[in-house]
One Martini backbone bead per residue (centre of mass of N, CA, C, O) as a GRO file, in nm:
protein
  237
    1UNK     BB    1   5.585   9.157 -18.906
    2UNK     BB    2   5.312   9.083 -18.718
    3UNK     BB    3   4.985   9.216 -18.755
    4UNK     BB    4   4.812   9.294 -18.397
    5UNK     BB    5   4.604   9.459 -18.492
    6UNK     BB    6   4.235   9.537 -18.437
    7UNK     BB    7   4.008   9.513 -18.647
    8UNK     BB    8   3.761   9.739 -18.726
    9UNK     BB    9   3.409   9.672 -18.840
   10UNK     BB   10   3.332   9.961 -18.969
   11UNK     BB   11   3.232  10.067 -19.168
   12UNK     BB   12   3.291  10.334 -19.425
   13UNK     BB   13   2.991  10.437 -19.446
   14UNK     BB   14   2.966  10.487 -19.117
   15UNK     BB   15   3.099  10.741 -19.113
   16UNK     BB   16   3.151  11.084 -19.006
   17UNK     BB   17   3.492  11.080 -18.925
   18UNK     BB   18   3.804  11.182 -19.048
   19UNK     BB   19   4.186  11.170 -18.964
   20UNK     BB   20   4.400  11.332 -19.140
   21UNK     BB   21   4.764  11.232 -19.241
   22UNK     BB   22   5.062  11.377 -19.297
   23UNK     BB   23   5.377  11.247 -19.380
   24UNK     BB   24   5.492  11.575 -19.404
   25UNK     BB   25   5.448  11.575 -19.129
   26UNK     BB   26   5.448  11.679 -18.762
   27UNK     BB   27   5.347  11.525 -18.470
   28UNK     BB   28   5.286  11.597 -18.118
   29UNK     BB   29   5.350  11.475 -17.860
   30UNK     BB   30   5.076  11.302 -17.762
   31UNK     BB   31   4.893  11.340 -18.045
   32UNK     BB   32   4.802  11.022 -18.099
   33UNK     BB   33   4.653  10.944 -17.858
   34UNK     BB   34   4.412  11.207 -17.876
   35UNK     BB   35   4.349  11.104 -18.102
   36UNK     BB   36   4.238  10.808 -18.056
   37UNK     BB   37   4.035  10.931 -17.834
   38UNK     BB   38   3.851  11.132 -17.967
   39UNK     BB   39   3.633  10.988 -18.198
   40UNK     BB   40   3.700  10.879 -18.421
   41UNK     BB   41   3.675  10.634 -18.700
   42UNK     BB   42   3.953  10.724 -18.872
   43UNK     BB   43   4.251  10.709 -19.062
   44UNK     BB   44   4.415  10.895 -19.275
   45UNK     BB   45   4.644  10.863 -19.539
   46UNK     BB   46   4.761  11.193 -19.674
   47UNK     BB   47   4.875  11.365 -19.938
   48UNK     BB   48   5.093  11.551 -20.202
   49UNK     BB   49   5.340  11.637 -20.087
   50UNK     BB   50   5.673  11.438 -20.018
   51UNK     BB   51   5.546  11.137 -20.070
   52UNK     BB   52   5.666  10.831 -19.918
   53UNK     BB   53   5.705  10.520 -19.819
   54UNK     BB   54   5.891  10.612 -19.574
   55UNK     BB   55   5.668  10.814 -19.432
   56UNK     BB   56   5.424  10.599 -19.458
   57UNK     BB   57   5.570  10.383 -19.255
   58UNK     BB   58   5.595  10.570 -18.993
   59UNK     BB   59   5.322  10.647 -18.974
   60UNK     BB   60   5.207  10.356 -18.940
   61UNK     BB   61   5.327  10.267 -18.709
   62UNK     BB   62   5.224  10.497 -18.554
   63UNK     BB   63   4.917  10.348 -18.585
   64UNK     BB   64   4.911  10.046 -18.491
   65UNK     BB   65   4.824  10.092 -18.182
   66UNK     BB   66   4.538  10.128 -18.304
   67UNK     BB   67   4.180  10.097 -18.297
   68UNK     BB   68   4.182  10.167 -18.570
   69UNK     BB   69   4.142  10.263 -18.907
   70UNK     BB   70   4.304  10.233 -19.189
   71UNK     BB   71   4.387  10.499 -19.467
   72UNK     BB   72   4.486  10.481 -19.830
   73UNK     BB   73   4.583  10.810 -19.981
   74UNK     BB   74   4.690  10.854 -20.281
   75UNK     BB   75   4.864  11.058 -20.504
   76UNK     BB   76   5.032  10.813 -20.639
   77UNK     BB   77   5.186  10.511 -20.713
   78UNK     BB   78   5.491  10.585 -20.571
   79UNK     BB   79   5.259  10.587 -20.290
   80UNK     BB   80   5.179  10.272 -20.178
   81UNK     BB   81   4.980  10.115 -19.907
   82UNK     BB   82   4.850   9.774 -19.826
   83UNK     BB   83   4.994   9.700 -19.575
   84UNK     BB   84   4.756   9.686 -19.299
   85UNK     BB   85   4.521   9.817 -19.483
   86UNK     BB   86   4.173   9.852 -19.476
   87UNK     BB   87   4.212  10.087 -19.698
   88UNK     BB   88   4.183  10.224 -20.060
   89UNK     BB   89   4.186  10.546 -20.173
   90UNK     BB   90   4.086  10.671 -20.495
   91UNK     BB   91   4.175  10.920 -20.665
   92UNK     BB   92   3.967  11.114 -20.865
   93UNK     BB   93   3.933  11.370 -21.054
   94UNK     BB   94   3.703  11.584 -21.230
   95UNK     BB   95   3.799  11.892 -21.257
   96UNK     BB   96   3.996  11.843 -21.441
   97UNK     BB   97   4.246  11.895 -21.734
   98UNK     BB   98   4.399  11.629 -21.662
   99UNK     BB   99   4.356  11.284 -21.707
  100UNK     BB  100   4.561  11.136 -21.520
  101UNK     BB  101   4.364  11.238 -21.256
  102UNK     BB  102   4.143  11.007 -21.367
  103UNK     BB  103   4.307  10.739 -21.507
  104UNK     BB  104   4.642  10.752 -21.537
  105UNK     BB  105   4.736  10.669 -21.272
  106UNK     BB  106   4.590  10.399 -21.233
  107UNK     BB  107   4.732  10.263 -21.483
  108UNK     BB  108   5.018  10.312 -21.350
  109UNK     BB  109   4.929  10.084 -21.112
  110UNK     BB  110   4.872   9.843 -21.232
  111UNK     BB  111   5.120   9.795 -21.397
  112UNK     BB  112   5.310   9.809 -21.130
  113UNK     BB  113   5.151   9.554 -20.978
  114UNK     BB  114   5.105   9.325 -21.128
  115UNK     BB  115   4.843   9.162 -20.995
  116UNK     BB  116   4.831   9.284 -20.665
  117UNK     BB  117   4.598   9.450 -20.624
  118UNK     BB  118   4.353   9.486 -20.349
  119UNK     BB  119   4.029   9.504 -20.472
  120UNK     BB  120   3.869   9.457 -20.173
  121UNK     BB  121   3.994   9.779 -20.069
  122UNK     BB  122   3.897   9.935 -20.288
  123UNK     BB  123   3.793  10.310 -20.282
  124UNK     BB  124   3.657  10.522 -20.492
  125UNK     BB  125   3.713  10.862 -20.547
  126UNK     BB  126   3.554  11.175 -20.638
  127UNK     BB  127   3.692  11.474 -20.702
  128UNK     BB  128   3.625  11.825 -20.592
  129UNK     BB  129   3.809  12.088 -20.654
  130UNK     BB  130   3.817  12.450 -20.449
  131UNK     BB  131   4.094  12.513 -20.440
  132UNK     BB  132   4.360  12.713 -20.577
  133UNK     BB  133   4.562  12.714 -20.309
  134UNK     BB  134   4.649  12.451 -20.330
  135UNK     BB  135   4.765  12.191 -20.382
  136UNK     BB  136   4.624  11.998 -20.535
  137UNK     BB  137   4.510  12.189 -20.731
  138UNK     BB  138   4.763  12.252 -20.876
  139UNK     BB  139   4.862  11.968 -20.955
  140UNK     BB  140   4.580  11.877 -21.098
  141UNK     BB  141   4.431  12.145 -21.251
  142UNK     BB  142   4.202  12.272 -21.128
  143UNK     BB  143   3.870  12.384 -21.178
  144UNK     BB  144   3.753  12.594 -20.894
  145UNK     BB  145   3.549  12.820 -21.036
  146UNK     BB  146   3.287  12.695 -20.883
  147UNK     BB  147   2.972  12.663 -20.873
  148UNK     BB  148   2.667  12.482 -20.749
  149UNK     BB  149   2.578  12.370 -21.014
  150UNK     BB  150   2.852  12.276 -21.116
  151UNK     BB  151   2.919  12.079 -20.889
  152UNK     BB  152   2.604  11.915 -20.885
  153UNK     BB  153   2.709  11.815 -21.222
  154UNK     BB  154   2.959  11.620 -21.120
  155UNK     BB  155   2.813  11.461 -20.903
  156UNK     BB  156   2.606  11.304 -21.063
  157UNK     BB  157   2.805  11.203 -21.240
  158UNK     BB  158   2.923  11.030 -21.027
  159UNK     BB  159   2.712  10.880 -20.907
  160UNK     BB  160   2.519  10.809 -21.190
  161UNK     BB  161   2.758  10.703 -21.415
  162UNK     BB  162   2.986  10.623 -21.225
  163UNK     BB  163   3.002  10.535 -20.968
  164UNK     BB  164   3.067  10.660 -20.718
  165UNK     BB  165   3.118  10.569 -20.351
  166UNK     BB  166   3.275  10.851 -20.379
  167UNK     BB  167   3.235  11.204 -20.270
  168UNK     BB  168   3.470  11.451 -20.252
  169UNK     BB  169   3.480  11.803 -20.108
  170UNK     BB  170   3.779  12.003 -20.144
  171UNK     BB  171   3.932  12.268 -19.971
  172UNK     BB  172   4.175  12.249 -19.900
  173UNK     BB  173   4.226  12.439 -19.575
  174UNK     BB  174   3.957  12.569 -19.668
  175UNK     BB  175   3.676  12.682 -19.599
  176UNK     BB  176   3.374  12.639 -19.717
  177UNK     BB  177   3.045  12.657 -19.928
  178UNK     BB  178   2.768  12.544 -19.802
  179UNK     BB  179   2.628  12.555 -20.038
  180UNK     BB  180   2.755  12.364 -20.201
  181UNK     BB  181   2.754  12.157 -20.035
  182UNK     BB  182   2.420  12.095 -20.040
  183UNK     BB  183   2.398  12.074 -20.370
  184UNK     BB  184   2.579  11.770 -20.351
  185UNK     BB  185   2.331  11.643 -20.147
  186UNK     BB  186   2.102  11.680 -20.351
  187UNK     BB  187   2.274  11.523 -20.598
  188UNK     BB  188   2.256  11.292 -20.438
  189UNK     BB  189   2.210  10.942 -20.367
  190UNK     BB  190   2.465  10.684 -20.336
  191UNK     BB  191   2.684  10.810 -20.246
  192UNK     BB  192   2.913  10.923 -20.076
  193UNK     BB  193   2.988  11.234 -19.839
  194UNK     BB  194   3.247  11.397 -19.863
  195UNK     BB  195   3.446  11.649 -19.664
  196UNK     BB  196   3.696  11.903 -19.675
  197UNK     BB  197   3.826  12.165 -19.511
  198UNK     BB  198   3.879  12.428 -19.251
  199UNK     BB  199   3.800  12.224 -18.974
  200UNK     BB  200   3.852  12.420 -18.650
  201UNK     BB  201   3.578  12.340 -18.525
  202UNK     BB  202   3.229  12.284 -18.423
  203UNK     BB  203   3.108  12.439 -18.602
  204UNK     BB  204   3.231  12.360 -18.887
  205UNK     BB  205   3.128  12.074 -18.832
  206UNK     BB  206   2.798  12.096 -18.778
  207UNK     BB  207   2.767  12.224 -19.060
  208UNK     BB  208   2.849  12.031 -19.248
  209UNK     BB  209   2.733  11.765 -19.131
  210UNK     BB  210   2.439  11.835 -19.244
  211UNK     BB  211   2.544  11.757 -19.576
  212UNK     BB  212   2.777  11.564 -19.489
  213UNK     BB  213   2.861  11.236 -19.418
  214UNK     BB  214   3.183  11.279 -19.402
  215UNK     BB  215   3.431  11.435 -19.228
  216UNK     BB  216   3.769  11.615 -19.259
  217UNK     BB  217   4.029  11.595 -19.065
  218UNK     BB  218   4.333  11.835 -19.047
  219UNK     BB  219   4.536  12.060 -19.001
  220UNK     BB  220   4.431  12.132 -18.732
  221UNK     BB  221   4.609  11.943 -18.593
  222UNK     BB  222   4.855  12.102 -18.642
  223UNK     BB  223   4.775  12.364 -18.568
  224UNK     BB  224   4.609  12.330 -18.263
  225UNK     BB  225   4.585  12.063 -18.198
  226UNK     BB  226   4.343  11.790 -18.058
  227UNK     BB  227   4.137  11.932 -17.943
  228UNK     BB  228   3.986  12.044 -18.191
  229UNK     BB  229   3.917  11.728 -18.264
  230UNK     BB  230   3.733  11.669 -18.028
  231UNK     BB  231   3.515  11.895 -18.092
  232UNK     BB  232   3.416  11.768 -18.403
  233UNK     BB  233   3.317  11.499 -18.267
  234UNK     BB  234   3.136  11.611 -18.085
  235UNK     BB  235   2.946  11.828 -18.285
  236UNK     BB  236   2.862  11.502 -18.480
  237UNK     BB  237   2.715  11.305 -18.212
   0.00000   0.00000   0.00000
């Protein structure tokens, strides 16, 4: 079937919020509407665990009537979309103890489609997980127990060394700590820094948008219903 959806031409640098949906959870009637209608950048598919090529394919259809930007950030190769996809956002974890999840992954999803990797639309992520009671953080072995130096020295290998477009701060569903948050904003120069994590209200949007230049709701949307996503993207406008 022909994709007729009008891609929104904003790029990606340019976004201040993002939200994320999970593949394996199931939003409340009319709530996709009222995502789409809130001021909202971009839409994320994103999940950890249970994320399959057909829960996938059924999220983006329900979204695919909507001129937001898709972006599919895969947890693995064995469920990657990039038909309609605007971005894919790659996440590396910096701070794992398993290599895998820095480039392991990676190498076995070019394996896997044989020259078909759509290299234009890829768009690499440094992820520094600090939840250690996520599932992100159990899956991928992340040393969460890190204070703000040593995040903040992290963020520079990402930025200054490998030069990742993105730099991720991810407390996946728990607010995090926004000195550290500040931390990773003063140490960073050329990527782009997104914030994720426990954003339930327009304060604690306001307050990470201080430091992160896109924050990333997601739990929330599911948690308290469209309305406080709404609330999240007036607070950083």
């Amino acid at each position: 079937m022909e994709d007729t959806r009008t891609v929104i031409t904003m790029r990606w640098k340019d976004w201040v919020h993002v939200t994320k949906l999970d593949p394996d959870k199931q939003l409340k009637p009319g709530d996709i509407d009222a995502i789409a209608a809130s001021g909202t950048d971009a839409l994320m598919l994103s999940g950890t665990l249970n994320v399959t090529q057909e829960n996938l394919a059924m999220l983006q259809k329900q979204l695919n009537a909507y001129d937001l930007p898709l972006v599919m950030e895969p947890a693995g190769p064995e469920a990657v979309l990039v038909q309609g996809i605007d971005y894919v956002f790659v996440p590396s974890v910096m701070n794992t103890t398993d290599v895998v999840w820095i480039v392991g992954k990676h190498q076995a999803w070019v394996r896997q489609q044989q020259g078909n990797i759509p290299w234009d639309c890829i768009v690499p992520e440094a992820y520094i997980v600090l939840n250690p009671d996520s599932s992100v953080g159990k899956v991928t072995r992340a040393v969460c127990d890190l204070n703000a130096d040593e995040v903040a020295a992290y963020v520079t290998v990402a930025d200054h060394y490998f030069h990742f477009p993105i730099v991720y701060i991810e407390y996946s569903g728990r607010y995090g700590d926004p000195a550290v948050v500040k931390a990773a904003s003063d140490a960073i120069n050329d990527s782009i820094l997104y914030y994720g994590g426990g954003i339930n209200s327009a304060e604690k949007a306001a307050e990470m948008s201080r430091y992160a230049d896109t924050i990333v709701v997601g739990n929330a949307v599911y948690d308290q219903g469209a309305d406080v996503l709404k609330a999240t993207v007036d607070a950083i406008q």
